[in-house]
C-alpha positions as CSV (number, residue, x, y, z in Angstrom):
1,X,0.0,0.0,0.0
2,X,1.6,3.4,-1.0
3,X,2.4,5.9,1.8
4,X,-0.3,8.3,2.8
5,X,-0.5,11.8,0.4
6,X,-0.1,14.0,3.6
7,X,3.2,11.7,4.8
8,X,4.3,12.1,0.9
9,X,3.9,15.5,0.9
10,X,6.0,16.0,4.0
11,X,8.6,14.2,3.1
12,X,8.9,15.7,-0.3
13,X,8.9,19.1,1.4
14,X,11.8,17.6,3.9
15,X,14.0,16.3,0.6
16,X,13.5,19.3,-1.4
17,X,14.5,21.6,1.5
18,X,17.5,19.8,2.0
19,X,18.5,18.1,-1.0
20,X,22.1,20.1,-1.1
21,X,22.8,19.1,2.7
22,X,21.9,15.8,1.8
23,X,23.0,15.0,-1.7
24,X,26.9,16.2,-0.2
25,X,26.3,14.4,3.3
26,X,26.5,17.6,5.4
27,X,26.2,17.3,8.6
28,X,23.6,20.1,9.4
29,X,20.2,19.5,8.0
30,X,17.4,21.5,8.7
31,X,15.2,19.0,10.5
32,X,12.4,20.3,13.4
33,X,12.0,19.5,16.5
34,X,10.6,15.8,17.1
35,X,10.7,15.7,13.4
36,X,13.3,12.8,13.0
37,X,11.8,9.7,14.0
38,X,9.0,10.5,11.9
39,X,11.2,11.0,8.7
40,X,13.3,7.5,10.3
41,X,10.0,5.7,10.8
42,X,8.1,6.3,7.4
43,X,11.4,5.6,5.8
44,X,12.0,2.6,7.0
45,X,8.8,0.9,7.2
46,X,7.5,2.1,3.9
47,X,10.9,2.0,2.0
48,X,9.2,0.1,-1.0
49,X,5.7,2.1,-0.9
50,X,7.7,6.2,-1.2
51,X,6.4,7.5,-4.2
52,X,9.1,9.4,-5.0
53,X,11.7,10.0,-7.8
54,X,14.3,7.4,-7.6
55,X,16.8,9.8,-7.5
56,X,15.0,11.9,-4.5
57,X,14.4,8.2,-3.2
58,X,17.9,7.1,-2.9
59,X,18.8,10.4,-1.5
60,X,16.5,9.8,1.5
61,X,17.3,6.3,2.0
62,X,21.0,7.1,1.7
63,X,20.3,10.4,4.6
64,X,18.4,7.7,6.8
65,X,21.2,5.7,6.9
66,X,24.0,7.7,7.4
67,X,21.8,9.0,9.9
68,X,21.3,6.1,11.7
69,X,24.4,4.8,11.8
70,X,26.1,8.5,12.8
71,X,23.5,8.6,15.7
72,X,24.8,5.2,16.6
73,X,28.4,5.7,16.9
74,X,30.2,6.3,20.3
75,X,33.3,7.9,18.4
Protein backbone atom coordinates (compact mmCIF):
# COMPACT_ATOMS: atom_id res chain seq x y z
CA UNK A 1 0.00 0.00 0.00
CA UNK A 2 1.58 3.38 -1.00
CA UNK A 3 2.42 5.91 1.79
CA UNK A 4 -0.34 8.34 2.77
CA UNK A 5 -0.48 11.80 0.38
CA UNK A 6 -0.07 14.03 3.58
CA UNK A 7 3.20 11.69 4.76
CA UNK A 8 4.32 12.10 0.92
CA UNK A 9 3.87 15.54 0.88
CA UNK A 10 6.01 15.96 4.04
CA UNK A 11 8.58 14.25 3.09
CA UNK A 12 8.94 15.67 -0.27
CA UNK A 13 8.93 19.09 1.37
CA UNK A 14 11.84 17.64 3.88
CA UNK A 15 13.98 16.35 0.60
CA UNK A 16 13.49 19.34 -1.41
CA UNK A 17 14.51 21.61 1.48
CA UNK A 18 17.52 19.82 1.98
CA UNK A 19 18.53 18.15 -1.04
CA UNK A 20 22.14 20.11 -1.06
CA UNK A 21 22.78 19.08 2.68
CA UNK A 22 21.95 15.80 1.79
CA UNK A 23 23.02 15.00 -1.69
CA UNK A 24 26.88 16.23 -0.20
CA UNK A 25 26.29 14.35 3.27
CA UNK A 26 26.46 17.63 5.39
CA UNK A 27 26.23 17.29 8.60
CA UNK A 28 23.58 20.10 9.43
CA UNK A 29 20.18 19.49 7.96
CA UNK A 30 17.36 21.53 8.70
CA UNK A 31 15.24 19.03 10.53
CA UNK A 32 12.44 20.25 13.35
CA UNK A 33 12.03 19.46 16.46
CA UNK A 34 10.59 15.76 17.10
CA UNK A 35 10.71 15.66 13.40
CA UNK A 36 13.31 12.79 13.02
CA UNK A 37 11.76 9.65 14.01
CA UNK A 38 9.03 10.48 11.91
CA UNK A 39 11.16 10.96 8.74
CA UNK A 40 13.25 7.54 10.28
CA UNK A 41 9.98 5.70 10.83
CA UNK A 42 8.09 6.30 7.38
CA UNK A 43 11.43 5.64 5.78
CA UNK A 44 12.01 2.59 6.97
CA UNK A 45 8.83 0.91 7.15
CA UNK A 46 7.51 2.06 3.88
CA UNK A 47 10.92 2.04 2.00
CA UNK A 48 9.19 0.06 -0.99
CA UNK A 49 5.72 2.12 -0.94
CA UNK A 50 7.66 6.19 -1.19
CA UNK A 51 6.41 7.47 -4.20
CA UNK A 52 9.06 9.40 -4.97
CA UNK A 53 11.71 10.05 -7.78
CA UNK A 54 14.32 7.43 -7.62
CA UNK A 55 16.83 9.82 -7.53
CA UNK A 56 15.03 11.88 -4.50
CA UNK A 57 14.38 8.21 -3.21
CA UNK A 58 17.94 7.06 -2.90
CA UNK A 59 18.75 10.37 -1.45
CA UNK A 60 16.49 9.79 1.46
CA UNK A 61 17.32 6.27 1.95
CA UNK A 62 21.01 7.13 1.70
CA UNK A 63 20.30 10.37 4.62
CA UNK A 64 18.43 7.73 6.83
CA UNK A 65 21.20 5.70 6.89
CA UNK A 66 23.95 7.70 7.41
CA UNK A 67 21.84 9.01 9.91
CA UNK A 68 21.34 6.09 11.73
CA UNK A 69 24.45 4.82 11.77
CA UNK A 70 26.09 8.50 12.82
CA UNK A 71 23.54 8.57 15.74
CA UNK A 72 24.79 5.23 16.56
CA UNK A 73 28.42 5.74 16.90
CA UNK A 74 30.19 6.35 20.27
CA UNK A 75 33.26 7.87 18.42
Amino acid sequence: MAVAKDVRDILDVFVIQNLAAIANNEQFVNVPLGFQNFINTEVVNNVNNINLPSDLRNLLENYILVNKIGNNSTI
